[in-house]
C-alpha positions as MATLAB code, in Angstrom:
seq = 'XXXXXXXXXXXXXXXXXXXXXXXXXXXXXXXXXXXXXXXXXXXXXXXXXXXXXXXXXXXXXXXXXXXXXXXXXXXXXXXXXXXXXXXXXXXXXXXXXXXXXXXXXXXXXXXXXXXXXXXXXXXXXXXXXXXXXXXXXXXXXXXXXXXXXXXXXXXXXXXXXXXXXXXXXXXXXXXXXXXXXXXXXXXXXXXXXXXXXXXXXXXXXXXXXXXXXXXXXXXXXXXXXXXXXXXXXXXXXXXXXXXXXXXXXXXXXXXXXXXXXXXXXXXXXXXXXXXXXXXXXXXXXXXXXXXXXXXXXXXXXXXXXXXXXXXXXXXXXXXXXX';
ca = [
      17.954   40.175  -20.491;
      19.729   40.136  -17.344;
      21.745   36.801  -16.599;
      22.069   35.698  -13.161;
      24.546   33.077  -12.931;
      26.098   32.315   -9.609;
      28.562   29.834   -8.661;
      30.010   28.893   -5.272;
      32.720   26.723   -4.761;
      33.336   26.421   -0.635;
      36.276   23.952   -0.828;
      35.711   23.598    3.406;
      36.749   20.609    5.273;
      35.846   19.211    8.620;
      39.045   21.039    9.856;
      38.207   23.898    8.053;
      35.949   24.779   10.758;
      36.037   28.461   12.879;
      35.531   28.466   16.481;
      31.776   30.143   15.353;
      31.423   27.052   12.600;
      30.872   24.246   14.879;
      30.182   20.605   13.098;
      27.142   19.375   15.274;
      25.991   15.355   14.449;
      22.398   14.526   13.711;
      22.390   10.754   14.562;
      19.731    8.813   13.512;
      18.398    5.182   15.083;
      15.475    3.137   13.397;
      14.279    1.219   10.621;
      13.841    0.981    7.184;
      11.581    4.028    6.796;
      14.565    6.374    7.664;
      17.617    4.016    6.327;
      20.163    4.596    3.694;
      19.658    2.079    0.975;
      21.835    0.052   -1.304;
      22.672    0.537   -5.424;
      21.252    4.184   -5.325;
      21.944    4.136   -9.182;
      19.349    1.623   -9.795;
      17.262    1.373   -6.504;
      14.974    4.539   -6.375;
      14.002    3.428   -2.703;
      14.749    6.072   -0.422;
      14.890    6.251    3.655;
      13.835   10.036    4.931;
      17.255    9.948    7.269;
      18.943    9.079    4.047;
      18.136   12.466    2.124;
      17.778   14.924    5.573;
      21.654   16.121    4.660;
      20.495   18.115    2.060;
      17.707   20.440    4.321;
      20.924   21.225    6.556;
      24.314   23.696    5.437;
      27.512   22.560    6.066;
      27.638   23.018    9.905;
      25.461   20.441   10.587;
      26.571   16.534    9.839;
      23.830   13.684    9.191;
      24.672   10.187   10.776;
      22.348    8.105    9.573;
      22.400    4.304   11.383;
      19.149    3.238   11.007;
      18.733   -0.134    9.085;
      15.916   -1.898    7.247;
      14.243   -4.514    9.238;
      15.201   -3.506   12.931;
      13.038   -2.882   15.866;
      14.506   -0.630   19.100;
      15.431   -4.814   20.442;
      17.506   -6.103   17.410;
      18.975   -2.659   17.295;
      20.778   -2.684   20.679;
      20.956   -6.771   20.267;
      23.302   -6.412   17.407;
      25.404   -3.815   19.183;
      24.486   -1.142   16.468;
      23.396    1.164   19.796;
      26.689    0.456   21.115;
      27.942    1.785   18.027;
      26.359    4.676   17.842;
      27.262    5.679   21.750;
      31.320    5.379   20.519;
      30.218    7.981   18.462;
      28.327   10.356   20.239;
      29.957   13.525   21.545;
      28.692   16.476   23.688;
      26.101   19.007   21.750;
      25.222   15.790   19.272;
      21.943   15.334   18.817;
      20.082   11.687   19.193;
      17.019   11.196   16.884;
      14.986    7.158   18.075;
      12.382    6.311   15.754;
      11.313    3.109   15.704;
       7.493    1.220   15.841;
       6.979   -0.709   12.378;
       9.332   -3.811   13.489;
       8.572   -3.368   17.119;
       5.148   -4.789   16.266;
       6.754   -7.994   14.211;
       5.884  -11.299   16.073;
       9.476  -12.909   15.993;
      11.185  -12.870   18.992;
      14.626  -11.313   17.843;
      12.362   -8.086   17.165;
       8.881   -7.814   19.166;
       8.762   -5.380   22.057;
       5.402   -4.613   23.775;
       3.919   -0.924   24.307;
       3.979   -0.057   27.742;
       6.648   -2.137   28.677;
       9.684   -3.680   26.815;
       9.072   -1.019   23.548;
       9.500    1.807   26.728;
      12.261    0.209   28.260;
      14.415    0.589   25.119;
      13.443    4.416   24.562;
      14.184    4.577   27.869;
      17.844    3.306   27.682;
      18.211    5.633   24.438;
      17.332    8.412   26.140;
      19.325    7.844   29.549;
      22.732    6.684   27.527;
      22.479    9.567   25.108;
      22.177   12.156   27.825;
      25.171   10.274   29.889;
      27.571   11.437   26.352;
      25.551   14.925   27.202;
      23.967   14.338   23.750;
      20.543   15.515   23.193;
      17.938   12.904   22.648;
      14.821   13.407   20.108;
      12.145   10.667   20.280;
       9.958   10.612   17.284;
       7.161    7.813   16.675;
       6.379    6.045   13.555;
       5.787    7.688   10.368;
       2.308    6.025    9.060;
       2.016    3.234    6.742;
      -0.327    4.562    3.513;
      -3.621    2.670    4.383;
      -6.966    3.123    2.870;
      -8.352   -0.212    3.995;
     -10.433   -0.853    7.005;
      -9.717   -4.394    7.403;
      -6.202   -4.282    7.719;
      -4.336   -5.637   10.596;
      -1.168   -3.872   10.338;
       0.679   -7.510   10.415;
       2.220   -7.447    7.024;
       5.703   -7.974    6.748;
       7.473   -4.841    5.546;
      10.357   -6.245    4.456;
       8.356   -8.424    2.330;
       6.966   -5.770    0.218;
       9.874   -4.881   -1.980;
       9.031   -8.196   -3.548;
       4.790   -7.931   -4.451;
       4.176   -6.693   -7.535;
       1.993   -3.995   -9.112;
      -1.770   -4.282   -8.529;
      -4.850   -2.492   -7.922;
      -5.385   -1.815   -4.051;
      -8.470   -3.107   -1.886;
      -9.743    0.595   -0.933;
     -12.555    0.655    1.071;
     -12.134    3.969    3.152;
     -11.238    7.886    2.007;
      -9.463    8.231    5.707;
      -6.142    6.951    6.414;
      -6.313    3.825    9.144;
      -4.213    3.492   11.618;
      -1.867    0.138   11.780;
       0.547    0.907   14.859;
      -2.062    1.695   17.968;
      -0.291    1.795   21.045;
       3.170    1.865   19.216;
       2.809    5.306   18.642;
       1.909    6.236   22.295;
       4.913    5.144   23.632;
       7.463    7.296   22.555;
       5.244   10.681   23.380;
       5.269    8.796   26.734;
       8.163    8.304   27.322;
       9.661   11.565   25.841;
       6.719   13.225   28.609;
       8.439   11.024   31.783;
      11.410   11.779   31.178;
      11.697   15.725   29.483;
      12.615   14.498   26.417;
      12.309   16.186   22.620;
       9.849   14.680   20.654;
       8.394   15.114   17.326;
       4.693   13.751   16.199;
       5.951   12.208   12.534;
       2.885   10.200   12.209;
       0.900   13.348   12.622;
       3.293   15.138   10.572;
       2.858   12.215    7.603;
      -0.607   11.263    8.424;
      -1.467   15.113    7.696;
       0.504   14.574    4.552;
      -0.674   11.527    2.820;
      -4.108   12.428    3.829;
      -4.177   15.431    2.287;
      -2.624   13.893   -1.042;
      -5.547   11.560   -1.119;
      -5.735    7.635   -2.443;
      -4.070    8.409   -5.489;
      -1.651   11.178   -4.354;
       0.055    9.415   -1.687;
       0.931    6.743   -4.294;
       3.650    9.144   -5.504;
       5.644    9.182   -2.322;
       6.080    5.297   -2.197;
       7.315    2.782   -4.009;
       4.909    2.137   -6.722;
       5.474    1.286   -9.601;
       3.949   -0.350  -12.612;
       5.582   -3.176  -14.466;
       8.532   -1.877  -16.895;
       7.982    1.500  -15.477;
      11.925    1.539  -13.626;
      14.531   -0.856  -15.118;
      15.408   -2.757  -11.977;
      12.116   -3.492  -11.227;
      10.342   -5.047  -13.842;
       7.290   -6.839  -12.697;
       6.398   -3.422  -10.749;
       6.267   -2.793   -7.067;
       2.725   -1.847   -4.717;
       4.441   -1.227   -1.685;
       2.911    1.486    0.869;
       5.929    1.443    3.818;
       8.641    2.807    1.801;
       9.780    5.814   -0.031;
      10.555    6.573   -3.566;
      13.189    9.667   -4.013;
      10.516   11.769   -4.032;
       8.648   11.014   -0.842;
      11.711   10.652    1.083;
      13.258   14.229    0.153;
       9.089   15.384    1.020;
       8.921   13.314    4.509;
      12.658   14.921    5.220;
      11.921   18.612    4.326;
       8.538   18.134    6.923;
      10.987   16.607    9.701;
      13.606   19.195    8.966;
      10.718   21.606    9.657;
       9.668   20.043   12.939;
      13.489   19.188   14.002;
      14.428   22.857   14.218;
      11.203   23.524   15.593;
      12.543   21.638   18.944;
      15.820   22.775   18.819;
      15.977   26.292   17.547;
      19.858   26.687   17.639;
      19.488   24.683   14.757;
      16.564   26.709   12.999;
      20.203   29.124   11.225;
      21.559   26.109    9.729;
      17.991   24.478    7.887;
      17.705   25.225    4.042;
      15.353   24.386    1.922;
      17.170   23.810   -1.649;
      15.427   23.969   -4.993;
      17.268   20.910   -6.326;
      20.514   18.417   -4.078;
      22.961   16.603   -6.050;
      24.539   13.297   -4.534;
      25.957   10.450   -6.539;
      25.329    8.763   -3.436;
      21.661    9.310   -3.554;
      21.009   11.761   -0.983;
      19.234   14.254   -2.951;
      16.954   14.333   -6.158;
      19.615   13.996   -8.574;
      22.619   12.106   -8.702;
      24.263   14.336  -11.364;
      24.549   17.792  -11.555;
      24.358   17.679  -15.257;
      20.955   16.349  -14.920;
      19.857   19.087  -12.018;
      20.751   21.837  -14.751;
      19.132   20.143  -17.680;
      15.590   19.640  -15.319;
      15.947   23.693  -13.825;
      13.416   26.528  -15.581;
      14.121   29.106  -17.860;
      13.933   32.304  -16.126;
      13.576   31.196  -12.400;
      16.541   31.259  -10.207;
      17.040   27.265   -9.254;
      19.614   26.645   -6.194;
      21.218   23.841   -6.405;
      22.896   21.873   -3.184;
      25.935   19.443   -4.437;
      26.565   16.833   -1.655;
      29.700   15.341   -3.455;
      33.201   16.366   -2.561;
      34.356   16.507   -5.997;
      32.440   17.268   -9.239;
      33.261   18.868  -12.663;
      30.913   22.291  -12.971;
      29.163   21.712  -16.942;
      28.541   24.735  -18.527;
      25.856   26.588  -17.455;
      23.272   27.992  -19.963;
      22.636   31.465  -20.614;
      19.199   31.779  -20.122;
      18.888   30.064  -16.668;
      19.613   31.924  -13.588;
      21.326   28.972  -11.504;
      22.935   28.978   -7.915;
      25.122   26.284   -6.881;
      26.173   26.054   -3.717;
      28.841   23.272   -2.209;
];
C-alpha cells in the first residue's frame, strides 16, 4: 500500500513577506459571540472570530477585538474603537457585528434601532474608510430559540452560570429575539455602500436545519460532569462550544470572500487546525494525528509558531501544513 505522508514546514515570518505575499488584517469588532475567550485549556467556549484564522493561509492576519459583554456604545465608550483605528492600515479590512448587548437595558450598553444603534455603525463605517480600510457590517448571529414566549431579555452574560436542564420547547421553528436589531446594520450598510453579510440568515439556516436537538451541539451544553471545569453542567443557547464556533466560522469564511473576492485565493478549508491557543479543534498536534482516519488523506493546519512534529504513522496519509 502506497503511503502518502507529507510534511510542510514554512518557517515564514511577517517580514518574510514578497512584494506578491501581502499580510492583509481581518479586524473584528463585537461581542461575545465572536470573542476570544480565556483558559482555552479548560474553557471549551469558543467565539467564531476566535477560530476564523484557521479558514485563512498565511497571507491573511485575524485581529480579533471583540469582547464578551459589549454593545457598538460600551465599545467606542471604553476606547476599544479607538484602539482598533491605531491599528488599521490601508487594504485592512473592518468586520462590526454587534446586536445581542445593544438590546441590554443598562445605560452603559443600550442603543436603539433606527437611531443611536445606526449612529455607531455609522461612525464605524465613516472612520474605517477615513484609514482607507474596508468596512464589513454583519448583523447578529441568532440566539438558538425554540420557544414562543421568549422575550429575548435574558442576560447573556448570565448564562455561563445556569446549569443543565431540560428546555421549555414549544415551537419546531427558530424565533426570532433581536427584531429591529438586525435591520439596522443591512440599513445602514444600504445608505452608505457598505459590505454586508446576513449572519443571522447564514446561522438561522444553520441551526434550523440541525433541528431542536442538533443545534444543541454547537453551544454550550453540557450535562453535569460531562467537561471537568464545569461540573454542575451548562444550558446556554448564545455561545459556542469548539465545535460550533469552527462551524459558524467556516459559514462566515464562506460569505466573507463572497464580498470580497480578492480574498476568495487565500480561504481554506482544513480537515483538522492545531492551536495551543485554542483557535482550532485541537490544541495538540499529537491529538489531531491520533483522531485522523486510516486511509483518508487528513490536512492538518498548525497555528503555533513552534511545535515538535510526533511521528507520523504508516498507515495514515497526513498533510501538515504551517
Amino acid at each position: 500500500m502506497k503511503r502518502f505522508i507529507s510534511y510542510i514546514l514554512l518557517v515564514v515570518g511577517l517580514f518574510a513577506f514578497t512584494s506578491s505575499g501581502k499580510l492583509t488584517t481581518i479586524f473584528i469588532i463585537g461581542d461575545s459571540t465572536a470573542a476570544d475567550k480565556q483558559n482555552p485549556q479548560t474553557n471549551p467556549e469558543r467565539g467564531w472570530g476566535m477560530v476564523l484564522q484557521g479558514y485563512f493561509d498565511r497571507h491573511v492576519r485575524i485581529s480579533n477585538h471583540a469582547v464578551n459583554g459589549r454593545s457598538s456604545k460600551s465599545f467606542i465608550d471604553e476606547g476599544r474603537w479607538q484602539r482598533v483605528l491605531e491599528e488599521l492600515k490601508p487594504g485592512d479590512y473592518v468586520i462590526i457585528q454587534f446586536g445581542h448587548n445593544d438590546e441590554k437595558n443598562d445605560s452603559l450598553r443600550h442603543t436603539f434601532p433606527g437611531g443611536s444603534f445606526d449612529d455607531n455603525l455609522r461612525r464605524f463605517v465613516r472612520e474605517t474608510r477615513l484609514r482607507k480600510a474596508t468596512p464589513i457590517l454583519m448583523n447578529a448571529v441568532v440566539r438558538r430559540n425554540f420557544f414562543q414566549a421568549s422575550d429575548g431579555s435574558a442576560e447573556d452574560e448570565a448564562l455561563r452560570n445556569t446549569k443543565y436542564e431540560d428546555e421549555q420547547v414549544n415551537s419546531d421553528t427558530l424565533i426570532d429575539t433581536h427584531g429591529a436589531y438586525l435591520l439596522s446594520p443591512k440599513r445602514v450598510a444600504a445608505e452608505t455602500g457598505t459590505l454586508f453579510i446576513d449572519a443571522n440568515r447564514i446561522t438561522h439556516d444553520l441551526e434550523q436545519g440541525l433541528g431542536i436537538e442538533g443545534s444543541r451541539r454547537l453551544h454550550m451544553w453540557y450535562r453535569p460532569g460531562e467537561v471537568a471545569s464545569i461540573p454542575n453542567g451548562r444550558h446556554d443557547n448564545t455561545h459556542y462550544n469548539i465545535y460550533g464556533a469552527r462551524v459558524v466560522a467556516g459559514l462566515l469564511a464562506d460569505a466573507i470572500v463572497r464580498q470580497v473576492p480578492s480574498l476568495k485565493k487565500h480561504l481554506r478549508h482544513y480537515d483538522y487546525v492545531v492551536s495551543s491557543e485554542g483557535r482550532g479543534n485541537y490544541m495538540s498536534l499529537q491529538e489531531a494525528i491520533a483522531d485522523a482516519p486510516k486511509g483518508k488523506k487528513t490536512v492538518i493546519r498548525v497555528l503555533d509558531d513552534h511545535y515538535q512534529l510526533p511521528p507520523l504513522p504508516s498507515d495514515k496519509r497526513i498533510k501538515i501544513v504551517r
